[in-house]
Short mmCIF file of the C-alpha atoms (twelve columns), coordinates in Angstrom:
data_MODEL
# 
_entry.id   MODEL 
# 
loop_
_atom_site.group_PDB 
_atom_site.id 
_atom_site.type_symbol 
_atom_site.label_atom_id 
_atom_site.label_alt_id 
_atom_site.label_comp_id 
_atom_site.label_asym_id 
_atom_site.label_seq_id 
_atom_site.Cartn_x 
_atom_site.Cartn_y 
_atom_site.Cartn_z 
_atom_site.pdbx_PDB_model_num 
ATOM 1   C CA . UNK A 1   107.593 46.959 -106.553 1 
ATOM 2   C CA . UNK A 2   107.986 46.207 -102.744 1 
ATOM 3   C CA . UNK A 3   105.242 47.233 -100.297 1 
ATOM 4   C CA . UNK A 4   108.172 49.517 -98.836  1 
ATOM 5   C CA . UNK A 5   108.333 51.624 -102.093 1 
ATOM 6   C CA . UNK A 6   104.663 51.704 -102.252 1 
ATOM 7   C CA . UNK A 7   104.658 53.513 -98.652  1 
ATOM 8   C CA . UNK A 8   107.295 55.850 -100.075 1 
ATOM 9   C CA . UNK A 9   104.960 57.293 -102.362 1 
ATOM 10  C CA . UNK A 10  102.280 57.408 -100.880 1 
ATOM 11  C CA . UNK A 11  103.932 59.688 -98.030  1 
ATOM 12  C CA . UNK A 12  104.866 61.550 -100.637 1 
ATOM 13  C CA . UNK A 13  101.768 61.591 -102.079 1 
ATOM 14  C CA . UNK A 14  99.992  62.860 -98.828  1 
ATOM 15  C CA . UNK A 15  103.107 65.298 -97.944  1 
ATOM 16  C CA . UNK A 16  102.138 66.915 -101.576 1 
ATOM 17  C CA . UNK A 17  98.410  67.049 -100.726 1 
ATOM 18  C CA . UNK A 18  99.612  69.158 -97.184  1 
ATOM 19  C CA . UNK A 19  101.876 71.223 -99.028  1 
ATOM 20  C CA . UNK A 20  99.143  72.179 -102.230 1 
ATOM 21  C CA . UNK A 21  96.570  72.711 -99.773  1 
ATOM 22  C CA . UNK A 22  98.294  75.126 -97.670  1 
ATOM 23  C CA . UNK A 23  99.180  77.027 -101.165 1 
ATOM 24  C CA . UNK A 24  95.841  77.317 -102.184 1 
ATOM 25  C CA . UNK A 25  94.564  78.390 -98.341  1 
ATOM 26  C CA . UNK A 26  97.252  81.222 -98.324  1 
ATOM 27  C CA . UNK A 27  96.798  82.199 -101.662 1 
ATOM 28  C CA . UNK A 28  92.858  81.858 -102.375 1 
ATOM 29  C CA . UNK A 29  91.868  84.644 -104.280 1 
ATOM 30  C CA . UNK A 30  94.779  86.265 -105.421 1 
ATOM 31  C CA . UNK A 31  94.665  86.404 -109.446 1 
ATOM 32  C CA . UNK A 32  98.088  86.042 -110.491 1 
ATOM 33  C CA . UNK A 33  98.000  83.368 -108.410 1 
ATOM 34  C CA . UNK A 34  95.241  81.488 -110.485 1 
ATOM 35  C CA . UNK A 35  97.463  79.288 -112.402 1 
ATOM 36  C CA . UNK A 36  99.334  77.969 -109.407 1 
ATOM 37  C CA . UNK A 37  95.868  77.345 -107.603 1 
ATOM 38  C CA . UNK A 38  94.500  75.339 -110.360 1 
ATOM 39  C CA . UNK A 39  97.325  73.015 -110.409 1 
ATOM 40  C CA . UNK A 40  97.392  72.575 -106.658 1 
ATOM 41  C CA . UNK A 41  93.853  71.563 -106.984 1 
ATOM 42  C CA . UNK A 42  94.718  69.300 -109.464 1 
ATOM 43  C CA . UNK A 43  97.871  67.580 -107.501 1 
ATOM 44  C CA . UNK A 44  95.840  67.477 -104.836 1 
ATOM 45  C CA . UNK A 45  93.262  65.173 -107.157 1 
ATOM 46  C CA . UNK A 46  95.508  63.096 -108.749 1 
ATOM 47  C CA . UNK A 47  97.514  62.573 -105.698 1 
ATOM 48  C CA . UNK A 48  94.513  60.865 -103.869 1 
ATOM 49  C CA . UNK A 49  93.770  59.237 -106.605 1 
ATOM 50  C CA . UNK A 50  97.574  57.828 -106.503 1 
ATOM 51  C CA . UNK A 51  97.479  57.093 -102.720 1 
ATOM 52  C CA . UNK A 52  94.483  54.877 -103.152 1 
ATOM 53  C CA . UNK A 53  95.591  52.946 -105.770 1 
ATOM 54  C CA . UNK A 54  98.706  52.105 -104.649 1 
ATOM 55  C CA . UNK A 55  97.264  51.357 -100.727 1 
ATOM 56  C CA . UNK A 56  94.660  48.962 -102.592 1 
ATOM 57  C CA . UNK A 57  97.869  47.934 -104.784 1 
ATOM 58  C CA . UNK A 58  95.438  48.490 -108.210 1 
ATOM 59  C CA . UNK A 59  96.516  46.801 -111.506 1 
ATOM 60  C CA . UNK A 60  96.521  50.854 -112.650 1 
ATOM 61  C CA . UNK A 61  98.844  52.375 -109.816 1 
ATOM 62  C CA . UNK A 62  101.753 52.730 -112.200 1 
ATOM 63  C CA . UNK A 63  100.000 54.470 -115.031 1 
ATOM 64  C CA . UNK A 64  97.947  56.976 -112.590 1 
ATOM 65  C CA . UNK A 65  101.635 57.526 -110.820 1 
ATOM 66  C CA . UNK A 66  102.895 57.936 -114.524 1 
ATOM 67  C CA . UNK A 67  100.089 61.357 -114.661 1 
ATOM 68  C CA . UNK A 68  100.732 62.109 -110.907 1 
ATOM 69  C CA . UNK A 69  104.781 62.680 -111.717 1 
ATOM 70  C CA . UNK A 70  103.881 64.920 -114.720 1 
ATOM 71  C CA . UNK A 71  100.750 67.028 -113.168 1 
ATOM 72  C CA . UNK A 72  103.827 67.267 -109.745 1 
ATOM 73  C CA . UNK A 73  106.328 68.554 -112.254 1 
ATOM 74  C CA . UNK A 74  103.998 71.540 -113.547 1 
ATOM 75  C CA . UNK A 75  103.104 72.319 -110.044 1 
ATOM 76  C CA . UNK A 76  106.412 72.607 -109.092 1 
ATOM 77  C CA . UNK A 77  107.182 74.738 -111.973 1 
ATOM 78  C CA . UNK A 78  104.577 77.058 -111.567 1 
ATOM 79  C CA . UNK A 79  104.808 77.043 -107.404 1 
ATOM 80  C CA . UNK A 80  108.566 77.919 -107.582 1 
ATOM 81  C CA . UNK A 81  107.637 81.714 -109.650 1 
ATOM 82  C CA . UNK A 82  106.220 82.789 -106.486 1 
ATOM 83  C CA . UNK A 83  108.332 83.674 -103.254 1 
ATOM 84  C CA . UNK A 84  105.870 82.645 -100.796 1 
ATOM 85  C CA . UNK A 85  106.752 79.819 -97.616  1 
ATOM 86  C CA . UNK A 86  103.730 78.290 -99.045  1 
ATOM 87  C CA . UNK A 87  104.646 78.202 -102.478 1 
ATOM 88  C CA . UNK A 88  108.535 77.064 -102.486 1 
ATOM 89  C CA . UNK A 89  107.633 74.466 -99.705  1 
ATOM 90  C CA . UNK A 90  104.427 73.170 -102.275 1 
ATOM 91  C CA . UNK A 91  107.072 73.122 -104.954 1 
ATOM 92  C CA . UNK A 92  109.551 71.611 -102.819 1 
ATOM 93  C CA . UNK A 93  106.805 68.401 -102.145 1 
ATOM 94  C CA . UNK A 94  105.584 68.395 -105.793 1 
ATOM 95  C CA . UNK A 95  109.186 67.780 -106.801 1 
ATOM 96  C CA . UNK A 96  109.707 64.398 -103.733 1 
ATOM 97  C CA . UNK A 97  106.135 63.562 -105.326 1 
ATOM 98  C CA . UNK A 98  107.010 63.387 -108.977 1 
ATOM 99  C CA . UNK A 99  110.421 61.845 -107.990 1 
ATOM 100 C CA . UNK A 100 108.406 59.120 -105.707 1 
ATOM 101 C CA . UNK A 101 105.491 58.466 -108.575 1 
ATOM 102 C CA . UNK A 102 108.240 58.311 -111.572 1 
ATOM 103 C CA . UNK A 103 110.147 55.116 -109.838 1 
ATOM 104 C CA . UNK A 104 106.559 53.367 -109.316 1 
ATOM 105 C CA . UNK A 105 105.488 54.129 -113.197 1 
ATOM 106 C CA . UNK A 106 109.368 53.428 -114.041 1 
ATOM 107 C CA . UNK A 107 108.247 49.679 -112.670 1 
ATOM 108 C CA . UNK A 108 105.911 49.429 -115.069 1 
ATOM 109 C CA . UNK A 109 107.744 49.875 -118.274 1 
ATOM 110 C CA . UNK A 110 110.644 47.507 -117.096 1 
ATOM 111 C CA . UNK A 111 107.925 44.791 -116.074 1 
# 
């Protein structure tokens, strides 16, 4: 992987981390919202977690980008039932996020 693709995803990475936190600020409170919230909180997590890695170029980048993709996917899912700015533009970045993190843990398995 080149430095270049590294930068990709983390942009992404942060750009997902905007996007879920906005949901969850909009939408705090709101209980059929509470499945959505929970997984912003989580992308939120694990897409720290990715941006680190990858900055400090960790032997374990690939496989935490391999959960980040996944854990994006769900998001994206559940973000895009609601009709909120918030929501489709947190399922919009969850979906360049799991794109971004599934060609970084792609690396991996062809290495």
């Amino acid at each position: 992987m080149t430095t270049k693709e590294f930068q990709q995803c983390i942009d992404a990475c942060n750009g997902c981390i905007t996007a879920a936190n906005e949901c969850v600020a909009k939408h705090v409170g709101e209980p059929p919202m509470k499945d959505c919230l929970v997984l912003c909180l989580d992308c939120t997590s694990e897409c720290g977690a990715c941006v680190q890695m990858l900055a400090r170029e960790s032997q374990f980048a690939t496989r935490v980008c391999a959960i980040c993709a996944d854990l994006c996917d769900q998001c994206a899912t559940e973000c895009g039932k609601f009709d909120s700015p918030e929501c489709r533009a947190c399922a919009e970045a969850c979906r360049t996020c799991a794109e971004a993190c599934r060609r970084i843990a792609s690396a991996r398995k062809a290495a």
